[in-house]
C-alpha positions, -999 to 999 in steps of 0.1 A, spaced: -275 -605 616 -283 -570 620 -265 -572 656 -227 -593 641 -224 -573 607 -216 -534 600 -231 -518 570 -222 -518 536 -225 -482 529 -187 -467 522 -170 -443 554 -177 -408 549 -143 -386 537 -127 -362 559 -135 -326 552 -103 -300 536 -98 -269 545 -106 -245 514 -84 -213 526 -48 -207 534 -43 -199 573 -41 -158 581 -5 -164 595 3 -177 563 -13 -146 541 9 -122 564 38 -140 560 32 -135 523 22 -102 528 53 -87 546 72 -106 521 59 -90 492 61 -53 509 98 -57 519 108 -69 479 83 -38 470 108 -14 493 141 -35 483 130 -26 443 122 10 456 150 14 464 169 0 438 154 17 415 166 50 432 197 41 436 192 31 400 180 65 387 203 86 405 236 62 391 219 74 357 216 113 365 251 110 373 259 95 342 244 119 320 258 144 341 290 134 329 280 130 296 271 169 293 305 176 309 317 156 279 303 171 252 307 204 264 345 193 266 343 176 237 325 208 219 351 237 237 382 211 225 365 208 187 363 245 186 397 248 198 411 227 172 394 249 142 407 277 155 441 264 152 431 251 116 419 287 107 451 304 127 475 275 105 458 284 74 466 324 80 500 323 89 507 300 60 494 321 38 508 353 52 539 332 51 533 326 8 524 362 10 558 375 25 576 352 2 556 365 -33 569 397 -18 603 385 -15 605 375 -52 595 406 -64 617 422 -44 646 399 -61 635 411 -96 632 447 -89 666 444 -83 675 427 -113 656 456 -129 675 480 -109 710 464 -116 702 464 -155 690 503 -151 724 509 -131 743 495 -158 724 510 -187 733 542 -167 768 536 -168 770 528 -205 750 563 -205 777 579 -186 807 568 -205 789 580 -239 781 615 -223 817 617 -213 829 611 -246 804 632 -259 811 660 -234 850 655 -247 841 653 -283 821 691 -282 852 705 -259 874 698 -289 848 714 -314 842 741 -292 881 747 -294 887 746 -327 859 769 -333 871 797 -310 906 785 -330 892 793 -362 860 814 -360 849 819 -396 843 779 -394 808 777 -402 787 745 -381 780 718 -402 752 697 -404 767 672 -385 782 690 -359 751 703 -353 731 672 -356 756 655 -331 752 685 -303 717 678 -303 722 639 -300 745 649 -270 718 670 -256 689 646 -261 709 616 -244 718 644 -213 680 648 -207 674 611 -212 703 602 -190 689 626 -162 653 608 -165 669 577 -162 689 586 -129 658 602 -115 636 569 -123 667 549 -107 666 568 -75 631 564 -74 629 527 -77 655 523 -54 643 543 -27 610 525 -30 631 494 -32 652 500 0 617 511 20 600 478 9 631 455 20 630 476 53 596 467 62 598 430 50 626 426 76 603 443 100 579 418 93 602 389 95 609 398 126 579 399 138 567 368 124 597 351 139 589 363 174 552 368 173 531 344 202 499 346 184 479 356 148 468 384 159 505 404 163 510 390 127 480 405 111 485 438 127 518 443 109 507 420 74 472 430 64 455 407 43 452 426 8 493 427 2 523 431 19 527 471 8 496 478 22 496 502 47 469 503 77 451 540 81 446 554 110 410 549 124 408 581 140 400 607 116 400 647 123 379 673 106 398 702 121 421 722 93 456 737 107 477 761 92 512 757 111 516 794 107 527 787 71 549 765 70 534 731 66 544 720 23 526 688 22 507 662 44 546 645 47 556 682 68 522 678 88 531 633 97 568 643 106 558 671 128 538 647 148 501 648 141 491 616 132 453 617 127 440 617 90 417 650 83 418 681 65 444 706 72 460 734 53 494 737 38 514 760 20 536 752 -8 566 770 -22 559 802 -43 521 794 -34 492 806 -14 478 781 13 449 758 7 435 730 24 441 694 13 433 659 25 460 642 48 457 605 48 477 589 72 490 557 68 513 531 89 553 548 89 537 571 61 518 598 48 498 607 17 481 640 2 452 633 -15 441 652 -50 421 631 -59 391 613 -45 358 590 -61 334 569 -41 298 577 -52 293 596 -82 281 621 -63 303 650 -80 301 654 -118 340 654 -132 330 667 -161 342 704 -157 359 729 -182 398 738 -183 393 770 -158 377 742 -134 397 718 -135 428 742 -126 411 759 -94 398 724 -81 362 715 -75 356 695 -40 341 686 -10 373 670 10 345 652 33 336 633 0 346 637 -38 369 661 -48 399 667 -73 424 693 -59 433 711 -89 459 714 -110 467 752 -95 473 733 -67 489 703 -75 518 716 -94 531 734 -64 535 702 -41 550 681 -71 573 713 -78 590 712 -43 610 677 -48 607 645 -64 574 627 -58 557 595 -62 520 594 -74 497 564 -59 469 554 -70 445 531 -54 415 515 -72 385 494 -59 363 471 -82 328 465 -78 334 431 -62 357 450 -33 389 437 -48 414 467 -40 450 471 -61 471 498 -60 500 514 -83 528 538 -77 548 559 -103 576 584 -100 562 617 -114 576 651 -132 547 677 -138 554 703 -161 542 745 -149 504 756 -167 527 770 -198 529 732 -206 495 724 -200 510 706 -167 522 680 -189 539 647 -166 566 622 -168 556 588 -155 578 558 -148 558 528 -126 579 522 -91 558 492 -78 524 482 -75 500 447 -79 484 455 -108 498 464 -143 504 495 -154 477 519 -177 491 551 -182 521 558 -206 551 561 -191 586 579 -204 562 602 -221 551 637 -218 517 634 -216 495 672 -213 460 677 -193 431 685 -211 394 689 -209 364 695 -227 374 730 -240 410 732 -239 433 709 -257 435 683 -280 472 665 -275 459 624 -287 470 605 -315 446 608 -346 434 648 -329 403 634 -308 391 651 -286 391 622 -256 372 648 -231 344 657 -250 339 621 -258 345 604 -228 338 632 -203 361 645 -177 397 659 -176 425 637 -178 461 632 -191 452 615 -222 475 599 -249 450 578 -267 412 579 -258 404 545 -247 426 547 -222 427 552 -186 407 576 -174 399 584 -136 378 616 -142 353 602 -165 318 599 -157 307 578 -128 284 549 -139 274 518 -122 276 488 -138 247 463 -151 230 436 -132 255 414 -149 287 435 -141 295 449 -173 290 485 -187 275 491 -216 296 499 -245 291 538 -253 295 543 -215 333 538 -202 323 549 -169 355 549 -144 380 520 -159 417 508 -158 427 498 -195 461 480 -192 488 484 -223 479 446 -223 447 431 -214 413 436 -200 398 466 -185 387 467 -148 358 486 -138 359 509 -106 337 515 -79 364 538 -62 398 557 -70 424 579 -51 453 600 -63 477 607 -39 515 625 -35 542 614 -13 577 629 -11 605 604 -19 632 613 2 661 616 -17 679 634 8 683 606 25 704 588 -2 746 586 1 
C-alpha cells in the first residue's frame, strides 16, 4: 500500500513575489521626473504669460487714467468757454441798453436844444425892445423867465457833458468786446481766451504784475498817470506829476490793460486812521506803498485839466470784487470842492447821489446834509455826504463779526445803494482817468 498510493496531504503553493522588479521602479521613476520638469516648465511659461498680462494691464490703466484726465480737462475747458461765452453776451445786452439810454439822452437833448433856441430868440426880442424903450422897467416875469432860460442852459450843458461821457465809455466798451470776439473766434486754446476775458467781468482790466517803486518827474510835464501810460512807461509805481496851475506831487499810477489810472484813494488794512480834520484832509495824508488819500489840494488840479471819470473799486469780505464808474465835475476849495456825479457803467448799483452838488466835509468843517448832522463827527472820516447813512469810503475801518455782520453803532467801510442792502468792504480804491473827448467828431 504504502509503495501503489501517494499521500493525502494537499501540494504545497507556489511562492509570490512581494516587490515590484528595480527596472520597473525606474521606469516609474524617470516617468515621474520628466512630468515634474514638463509642469516646471509649464508653470514658467505659465507665470511669465501672466507678467505679461499685468504688464499690459498697467499700460492700461495708465492709458485709461492719462485719457480720463484728458476728458475732464476738456469738461473744465467746455465749462469756461461757455461761460465766458454767457459772459460776453450779458455784456452785449448791456451794451444794447446803454444805447437805448443814450438814444433817449440824445433826444432829450434835442428837445433841450429846440427850447434854448427859442428861449435864446425870445430874450433877443426883449433885449430889443428894451434898448428900444429904456425906461421899461423888468417885470417879474421877464425876469423869472431869464432865469428859467439860464437854469435849463446849465442843465442842458450837464446833460451834453454826461452824454459825451457815456458815449465815450460806450464806444471804448464795444471796441474791446469786438476785440474779444475776435479773439474768441480765432483762439486754439482756453488759455488765449482767458488772457483777454478775465473771470470777474468783461470791463475788467488785467494790471500789470510788475510794479516800480521809483518816482519820475518828466521834467514837469507829466499831468496825470494817462501823460506817464501814453509816454510809454508801462509799469505801475509811484511817480510824480505836475498838474496845471499846480506844484508837483507824487501819486500812484496803476496800470491797467489799454489803460491807465491815478489813484487818490487807497484802503486794504485799517492801518491808517481816516479820521482827520478839514486842513488834513486837503494836504493828503499817505503812505502810497499802502493806505493813503491824496488830498483834495491835489485832486482838484487833475479833475480841473479836462473831463474825467472817477472809478471805484470795492472788495467784500468774501473776495467778491465790483466796481463803478461816474463822470465827475469838482468844484475849486471856495466851494468846499463840491462834485457833480452822473454813473457811466459799472456791475453794481450805484450809492452816491448823482445830478447833485454834493460839498466835502469833515469833522470840523461843514455841515451840508439834510436835517444839519454832522455825518463826520458821527460816522468818522471825510466824505461827500448828502445824507449820513450813506456811502462812505473814509469811515473807520472795522472788521466784521465772526458771523459777517457789523454791529450796529459801527458802519465801518460800507456801500448803501439808493435801493437795497448795504455791502461791507474789506478794500476800496478811488481812481481818475481822462475821458478823451478830443477824440470825438
Amino acid at each position: 500500500m504504502d509503495g501503489n498510493y501517494s499521500s493525502f496531504d494537499p501540494k504545497p503553493p507556489e511562492t509570490k513575489l512581494k516587490f515590484a522588479m528595480l527596472d520597473d521602479v525606474r521606469l516609474l521613476a524617470n516617468g515621474l521626473l520628466q512630468l515634474g520638469h514638463g509642469l516646471k516648465d509649464f508653470a514658467v511659461k505659465t507665470k511669465e504669460q501672466m507678467d505679461d498680462i499685468f504688464h499690459k494691464l498697467n499700460i492700461f490703466d495708465q492709458s485709461f487714467y492719462e485719457l480720463l484726465q484728458q476728458t475732464h480737462e476738456i469738461k473744465e475747458e467746455e465749462r469756461q468757454l461757455r461761460k465766458t461765452a454767457s459772459r460776453l453776451q450779458f455784456n452785449n445786452e448791456e451794451i444794447k441798453n446803454l444805447s437805448l439810454e443814450l438814444s433817449s439822452k440824445i433826444k432829450v437833448l434835442s428837445q433841450e436844444k429846440i427850447l434854448q433856441n427859442k428861449v435864446g430868440g425870445l430874450e433877443e426880442k426883449c433885449t430889443k425892445l428894451f434898448h428900444t424903450h429904456p425906461k421899461i422897467q423888468e417885470h417879474e416875469e421877464t425876469v423869472s423867465l431869464k432865469n428859467v432860460g439860464e437854469n435849463r442852459d446849465n442843465n442842458l450843458r450837464y446833460l451834453f457833458e454826461v452824454v459825451q461821457a457815456q458815449h465815450a465809455q460806450l464806444d471804448k466798451q464795444q471796441k474791446q468786446i469786438q476785440a474779444l470776439e475776435e479773439k474768441l473766434n480765432n483762439a486754439g486754446s482756453l488759455a488765449d481766451i482767458q488772457i483777454s476775458f478775465p473771470l470777474n467781468t468783461v470791463e475788467a482790466k488785467v494790471t500789470h504784475a510788475n510794479r516800480t517803486t521809483r518816482v519820475q518827474d518828466y521834467k514837469g510835464n507829466a499831468t496825470d498817470c494817462t501823460w506817464i501810460y501814453n509816454r510809454g512807461e508801462q509799469s505801475s509805481g509811484t511817480y510824480s506829476i505836475k498838474p496845471n496851475r499846480s506844484k508837483a506831487f507824487d501819486v500812484n499810477c496803476e496800470m491797467k490793460m489799454e489803460s491807465s489810472w491815478t489813484v487818490i484813494q487807497n484802503r486794504a488794512d485799517g492801518s491808517l486812521d481816516f479820521n482827520q480834520s478839514w486842513e488834513t484832509y486837503i494836504s493828503g495824508f499817505r503812505n502810497l506803498d499802502g493806505e493813503f488819500w491824496l488830498g483834495l489840494r491835489n485832486i482838484h488840479p487833475i479833475v480841473d485839466q479836462g473831463d474825467y471819470i472817477l472809478r471805484i473799486e470795492l472788495e467784500d469780505w468774501k473776495a467778491n470784487k465790483r466796481y463803478i464808474e461816474y463822470s465827475l465835475i469838482m468844484g475849486r476849495a471856495e466851494t468846499d470842492y463840491a462834485v457833480h456825479l452822473a454813473k457811466l457803467t459799472g456791475n453794481i448799483p450805484s450809492a452816491l447821489p448823482e445830478l447833485k452838488e454834493v460839498k466835502f466835509s469833515t469833522k470840523d468843517h461843514g455841515n451840508n446834509t439834510e436835517g444839519n448832522t454832522n455825518c463826520p463827527e458821527n460816522y468818522s472820516g471825510g466824505w461827500w455826504h448828502y445824507k449820513c447813512e450813506e456811502t462812505n469810503l473814509n469811515g473807520k475801518y472795522i472788521k466784521p463779526t465772526s458771523k459777517g455782520k457789523l454791529e450796529r453803532r459801527k458802519r465801518g467801510l460800507y456801500w448803501k445803494p439808493h435801493k437795497g442792502r448795504s455791502y461791507l468792504l474789506k478794500s476800496t480804491k478811488l481812481m481818475l482817468h481822462p475821458t478823451g473827448f478830443e477824440n470825438f467828431d
